[in-house]
N, C-alpha and C positions, 0 to 999 in steps of 0.2 A: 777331312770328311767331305766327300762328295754329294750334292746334291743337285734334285732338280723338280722341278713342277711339274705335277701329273698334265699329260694332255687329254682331256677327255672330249675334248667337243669334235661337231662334225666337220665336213670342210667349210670352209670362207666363203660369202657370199655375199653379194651387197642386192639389200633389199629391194632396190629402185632401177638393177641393172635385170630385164628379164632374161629367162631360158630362153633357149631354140624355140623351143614347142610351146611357151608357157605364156598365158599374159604377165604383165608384170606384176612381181609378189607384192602382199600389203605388207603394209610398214611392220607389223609383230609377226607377221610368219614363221621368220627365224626364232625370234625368239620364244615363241608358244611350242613350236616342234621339238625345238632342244629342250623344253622343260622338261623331257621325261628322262632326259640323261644329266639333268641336274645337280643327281646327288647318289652317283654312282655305289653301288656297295666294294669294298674293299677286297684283295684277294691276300686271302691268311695262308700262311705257311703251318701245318701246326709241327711239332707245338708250339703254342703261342700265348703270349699274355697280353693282352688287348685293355687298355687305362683310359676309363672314358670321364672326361669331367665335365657339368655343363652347367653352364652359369649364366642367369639370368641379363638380362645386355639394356637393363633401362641406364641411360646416362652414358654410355657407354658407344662409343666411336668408333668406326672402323678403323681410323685412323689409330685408336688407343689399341686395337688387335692386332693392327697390321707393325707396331712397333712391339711388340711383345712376341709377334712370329718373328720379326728381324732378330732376336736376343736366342735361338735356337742355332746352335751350332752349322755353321757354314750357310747362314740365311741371312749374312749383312748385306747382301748386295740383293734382297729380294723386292722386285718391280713391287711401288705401289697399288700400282693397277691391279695386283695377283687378288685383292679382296675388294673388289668392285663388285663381281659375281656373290654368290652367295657361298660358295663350297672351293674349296682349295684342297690339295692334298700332295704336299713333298715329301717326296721318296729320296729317304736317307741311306746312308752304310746300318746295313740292317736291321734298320727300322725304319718307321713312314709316319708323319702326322700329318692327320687329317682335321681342318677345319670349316664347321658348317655354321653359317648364320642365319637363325630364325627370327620370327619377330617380335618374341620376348626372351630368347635365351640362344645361345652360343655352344656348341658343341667341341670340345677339342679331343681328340680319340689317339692314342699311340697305340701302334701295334710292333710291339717286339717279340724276340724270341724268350721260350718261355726257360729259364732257370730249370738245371735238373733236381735239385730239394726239390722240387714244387711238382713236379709229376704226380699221377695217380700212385696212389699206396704211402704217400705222406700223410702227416695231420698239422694241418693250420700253417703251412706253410710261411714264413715272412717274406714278403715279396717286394719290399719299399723299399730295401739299399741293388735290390739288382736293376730297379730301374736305367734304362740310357738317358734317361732326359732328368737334370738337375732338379731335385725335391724343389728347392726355391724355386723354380721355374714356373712349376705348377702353383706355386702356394700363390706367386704373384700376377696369376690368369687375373684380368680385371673381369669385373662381375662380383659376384654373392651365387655360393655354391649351391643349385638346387639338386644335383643331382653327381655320385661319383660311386664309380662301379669299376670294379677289377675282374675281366674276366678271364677264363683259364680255358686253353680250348688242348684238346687232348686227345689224341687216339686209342682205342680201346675197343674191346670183346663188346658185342652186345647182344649177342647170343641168348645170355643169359641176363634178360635185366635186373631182376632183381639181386643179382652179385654186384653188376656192376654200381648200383643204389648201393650196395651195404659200401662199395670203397669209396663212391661219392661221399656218401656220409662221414667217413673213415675222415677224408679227407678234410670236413667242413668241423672234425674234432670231436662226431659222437655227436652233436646238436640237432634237432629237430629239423629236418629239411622237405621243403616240398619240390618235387622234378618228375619230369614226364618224358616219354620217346615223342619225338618230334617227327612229323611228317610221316610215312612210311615204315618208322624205326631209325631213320640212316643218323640219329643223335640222340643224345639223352642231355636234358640240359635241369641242373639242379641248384639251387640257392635257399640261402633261410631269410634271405631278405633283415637282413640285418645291419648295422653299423657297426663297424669296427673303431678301436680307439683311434684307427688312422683318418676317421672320418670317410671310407671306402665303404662299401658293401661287395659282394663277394659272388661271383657267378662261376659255375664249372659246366662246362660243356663235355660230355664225350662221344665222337663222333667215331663212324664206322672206318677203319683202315683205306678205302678207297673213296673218303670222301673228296672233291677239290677242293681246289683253292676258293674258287668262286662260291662255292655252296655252303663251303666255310663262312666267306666274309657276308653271303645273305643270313645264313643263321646270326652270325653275331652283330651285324646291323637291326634284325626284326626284335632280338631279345633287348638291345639297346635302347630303342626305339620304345619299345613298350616298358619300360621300368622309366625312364626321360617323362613321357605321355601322362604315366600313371601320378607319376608326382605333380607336375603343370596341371592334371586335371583335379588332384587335390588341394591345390591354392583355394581355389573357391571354398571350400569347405569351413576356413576360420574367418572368412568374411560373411556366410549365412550365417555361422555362430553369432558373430557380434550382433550382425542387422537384424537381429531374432527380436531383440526385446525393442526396439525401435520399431519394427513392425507391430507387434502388438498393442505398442502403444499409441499409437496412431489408431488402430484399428476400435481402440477404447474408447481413445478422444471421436471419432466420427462417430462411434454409435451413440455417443453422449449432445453430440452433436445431434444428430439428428434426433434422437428425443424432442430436444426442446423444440424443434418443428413447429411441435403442437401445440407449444405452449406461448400466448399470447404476450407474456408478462414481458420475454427476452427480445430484444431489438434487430430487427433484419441485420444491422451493420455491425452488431455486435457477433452475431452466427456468420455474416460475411467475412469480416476478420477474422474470427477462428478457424475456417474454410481454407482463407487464403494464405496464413500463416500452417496450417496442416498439408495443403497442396503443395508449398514450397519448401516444407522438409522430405515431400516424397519424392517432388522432383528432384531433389538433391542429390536423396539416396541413392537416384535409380541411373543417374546420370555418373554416379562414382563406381557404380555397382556393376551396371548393365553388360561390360564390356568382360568384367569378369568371369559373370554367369554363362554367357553364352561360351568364353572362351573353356571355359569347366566344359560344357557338353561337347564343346565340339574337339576337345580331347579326349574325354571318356568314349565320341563315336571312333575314333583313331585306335585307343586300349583296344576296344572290342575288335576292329578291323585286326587288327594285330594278333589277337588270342585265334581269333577265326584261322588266320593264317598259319600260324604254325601247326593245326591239324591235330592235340595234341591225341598220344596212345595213352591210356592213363595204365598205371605201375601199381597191383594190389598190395592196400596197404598205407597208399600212401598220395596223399590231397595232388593234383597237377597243376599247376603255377597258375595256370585261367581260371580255376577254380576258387583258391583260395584270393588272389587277386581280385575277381568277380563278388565275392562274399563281403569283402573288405571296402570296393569301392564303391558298388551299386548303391549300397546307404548313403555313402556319402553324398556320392553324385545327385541320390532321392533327395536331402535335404535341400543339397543347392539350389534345384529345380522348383523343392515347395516356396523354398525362400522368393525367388523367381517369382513364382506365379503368383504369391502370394503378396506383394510389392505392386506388381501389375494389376490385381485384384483392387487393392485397397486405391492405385490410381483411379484405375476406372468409379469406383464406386463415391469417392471423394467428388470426382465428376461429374454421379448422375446427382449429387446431394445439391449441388455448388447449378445445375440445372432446377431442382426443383426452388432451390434460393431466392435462382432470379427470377422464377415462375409465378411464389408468392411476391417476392417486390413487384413484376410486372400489373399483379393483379392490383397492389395497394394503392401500386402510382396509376393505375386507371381509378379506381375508384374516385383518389384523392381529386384527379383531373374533373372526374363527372360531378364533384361539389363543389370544385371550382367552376366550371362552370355555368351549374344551378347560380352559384354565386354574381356570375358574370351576368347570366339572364335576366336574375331578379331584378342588379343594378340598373340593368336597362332599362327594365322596364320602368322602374323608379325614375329615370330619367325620362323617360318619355311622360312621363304622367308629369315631372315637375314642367318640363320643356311645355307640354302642352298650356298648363298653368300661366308659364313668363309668357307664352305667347298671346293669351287674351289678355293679359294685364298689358303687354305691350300693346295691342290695339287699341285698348281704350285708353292706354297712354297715346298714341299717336293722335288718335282722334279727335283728344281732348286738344293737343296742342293745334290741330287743323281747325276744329272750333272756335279755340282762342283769338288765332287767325284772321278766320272769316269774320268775328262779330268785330275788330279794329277795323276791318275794310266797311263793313256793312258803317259803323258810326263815323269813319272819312266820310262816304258816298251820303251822309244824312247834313254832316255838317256843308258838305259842300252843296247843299240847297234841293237835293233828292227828297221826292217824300216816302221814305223807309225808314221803317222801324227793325232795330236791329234785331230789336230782344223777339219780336214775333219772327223775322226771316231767319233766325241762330236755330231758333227750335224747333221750326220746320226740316232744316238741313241735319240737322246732328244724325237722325236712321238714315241718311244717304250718304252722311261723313265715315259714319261705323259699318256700310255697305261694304264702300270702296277701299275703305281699308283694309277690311275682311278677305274680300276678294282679291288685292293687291298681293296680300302675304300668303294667299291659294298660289297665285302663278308664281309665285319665285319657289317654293314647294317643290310647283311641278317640274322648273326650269333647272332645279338644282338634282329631283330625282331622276331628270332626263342625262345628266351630266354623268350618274353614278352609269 
């Protein structure tokens, strides 16, 4: 079995060597231009059975894909390098797999030729043992299967749609089907969006006799694309389930919370704790969450680009796949987004609580501040009234001992044959002892206030 790797890209250039005419390119030029040829659509043969599976790639290595593309008939000698890019695609003996790496899921796609059972005007075709590519093959894609679809591309009348509806339906066994003309009419594509016990779901395409190959493989890339989308954008939907009552309860505790605001009895640090223990389960939440929510809308805007795209003609009678798909998802997508806002809501508001918090602590710890230092004042001044007190007691302590002093010198100068009387010259002196002293302990005062 022969094979070989698709060439899709443009010519070779190196970034740093300029054109003739050009300055020299910046470093992603190359690679930002080529992204639009990144992920080629396929050219189908019909008729064709086209086996898309795609499995989510957390944990999940290129290196764990690139050895699982090696185990593909006539792919042991496949360059590691072929899954550096993100999109690959070996064209086999009639058939071609295609593989695309995103960055929560992995896309593997075969398209072979389609089994004649399986033509329009069958019912329920079994299509699992005509596969080319080995059942175990597929069962051992690494990943967890989000998404597997079989689809049938076919030629056919379209003249008349609503015949070619009753064989679609014919086809899908008599069961409830919703499908619509695509584009201009030039397809009719119909499915009941079901699982089969193969774990498959089931898509039938019927396209006009002169459709191509290329117009082929855009159809069945955009209908791929959008059932893929549709389900990655419903992940979010069992994580606002759960975060529903975690929300609300949070939402219980704050407003319980804030009550007691008012109420003087409950302790700032006791409301602060509650605050900060409620803040950090929302951070939590929103930090496990956040990546998911957004990833939900910005799949659901992808679905809708996609429905937009295929233009559909709607067929009386009978729902057309944007429709019933739009019914089904728009709810859900509306939860995720309440969930969403509603998470963001309760951060913010935990916020402005956790603001008036420190608003009242601010006010208490001033107060408390303006009693302390009533506090501080009054000591003062307590001290200054004592200070002034020690400091006449200390004068008339110094005084006294300058007194004591002067009346030993005065009875020396009497003994030594002076005529002075101590006890009359002591008592004279004492207002001129308690002057100077007075005055002494004025200038150190001022000598000491001139320091400050």
């Amino acid at each position: 079995m022969q094979s070989n790797q698709a060439n899709e890209t443009a010519p070779q250039g190196d970034a740093t060597t300029p054109f003739p005419a050009l300055p020299p390119d910046d470093a992603l030029r190359r690679e930002l231009h080529d992204e639009v040829h990144a992920r080629p659509p396929s050219r189908i043969r019909l008729p064709a059975l086209v086996v898309h599976i795609a499995v989510l790639n957390q944990g999940i290595s290129r290196i764990d894909e690139y050895r699982h593309l090696c185990r593909l008939p006539g792919q042991q000698d496949l360059p590691e390098n072929a899954v550096e890019s993100n999109f690959l695609r070996l064209r086999l003996t009639g058939h071609s797999m295609r593989w695309e790496r995103h960055t929560e899921f992995t896309r593997y796609t075969l398209v072979q030729n389609l089994p004649q059972q399986a033509l329009l005007g069958a019912t329920e075709p079994e299509l699992l043992s005509s596969l080319v590519v080995d059942a175990a093959w597929l069962r051992e894609i690494p990943g967890h299967t989000i998404a597997a679809v079989k689809q049938i591309f076919v030629h056919g009348d379209l003249t008349d749609p609503q015949a070619a509806l009753n064989l679609a339906q014919q086809w899908f066994g008599g069961r409830m089907v919703v499908g619509s003309l695509l584009g201009n009419g030039h397809s009719l594509a119909v499915t009941d969006f079901r699982l089969r016990a193969s774990g498959f779901e089931r898509m039938l395409i019927v396209a006009r006799p002169d459709t191509s190959e290329t117009r082929a493989g855009r159809i069945s890339q955009r209908l791929l694309e959008l059932e893929t989308y549709r389900l990655m954008a419903l992940r979010g939907l069992p994580t606002a389930k759960a975060l529903a009552p975690e929300i609300t309860h949070g939402e219980v505790a704050l407003a319980q919370i804030a009550a007691r605001f008012a109420v003087k009895q409950t302790s700032d640090q006791e409301l602060l704790d509650q605050l900060v223990g409620l803040a950090a389960r929302i951070e939590k939440a929103t930090a496990e969450n956040a990546y998911r929510f957004s990833a939900t809308q910005a799949y659901a805007a992808l679905v809708e680009e996609r429905i937009t795209e295929m233009r559909e003609i709607p067929i009386p009678g009978t729902q057309t796949i944007g429709e019933f798909m739009r019914r089904r998802l728009r709810p859900a997508n509306a939860t995720v987004a309440a969930s969403s806002q509603r998470l963001s809501s309760l951060a913010q508001r935990v916020e402005r609580s956790s603001g008036l918090l420190r608003t009242r602590v601010d006010i208490a710890a001033e107060a408390h501040n303006q009693q302390l230092l009533q506090k501080i004042t009054r000591g003062q001044e307590l001290q200054l009234r004592l200070q002034a007190t020690v400091e006449g007691l200390s004068i008339a302590a110094i005084s006294y001992y300058v007194v004591s002093l002067l009346f030993y010198v005065g009875k020396s100068v009497k003994a030594m044959g002076f005529p002075l009387e101590p006890d009359i010259a002591i008592g004279a002196v004492i207002p001129l002892v308690l002057w100077a002293t007075w005055r002494t302990s004025r200038r150190i005062h001022a000598r000491l206030r001139n320091l400050d």
